[in-house]
N, C-alpha and C positions, 0 to 999 in steps of 0.2 A: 470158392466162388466160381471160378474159372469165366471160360466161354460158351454159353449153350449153344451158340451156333453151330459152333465147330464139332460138336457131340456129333459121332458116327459118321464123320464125314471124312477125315483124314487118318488116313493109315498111318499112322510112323510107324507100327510094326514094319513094314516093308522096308522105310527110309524115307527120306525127304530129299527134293530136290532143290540147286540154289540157280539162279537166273543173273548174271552179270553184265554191265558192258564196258568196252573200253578195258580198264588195266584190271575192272573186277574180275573179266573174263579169266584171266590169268589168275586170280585167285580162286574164281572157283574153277580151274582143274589143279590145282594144288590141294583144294580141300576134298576134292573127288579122289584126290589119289591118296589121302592121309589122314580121312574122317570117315568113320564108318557106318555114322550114322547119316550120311548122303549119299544116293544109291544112283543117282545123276546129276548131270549139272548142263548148263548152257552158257555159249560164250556169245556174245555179240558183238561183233567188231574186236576181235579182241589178239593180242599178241601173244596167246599163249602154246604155238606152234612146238616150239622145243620140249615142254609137258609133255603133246601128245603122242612122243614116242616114249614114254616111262611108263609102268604097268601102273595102269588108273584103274581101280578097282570098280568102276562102277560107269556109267557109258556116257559119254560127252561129244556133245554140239556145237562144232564152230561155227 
């Protein structure tokens, strides 16, 4: 069945990216640094300072 919406519209061959705030922020560069299938992330407000000197394989937004 899926979603015809979303037909041709999103890449995941590239990766997907996750959007957090508060203490999500800090999860997502955890999962930026440890999930291959998300190729960015964004933190908003977030305390995930000490992550971002670990090698985060994919590019992140404080």
């Amino acid at each position: 069945m899926g979603f015809p919406i979303f037909k041709d519209r999103l890449l995941l061959d590239i990766g997907m990216g996750i959007v957090e705030h508060s203490y999500g922020g800090h999860t997502t560069a955890m999962v930026c640094r440890n999930d291959d299938r998300f190729s960015c992330g964004i933190g908003l407000d977030s305390g995930a300072f000490g992550l971002l000197d670990s090698d985060l394989k994919g590019f992140y937004l404080s």
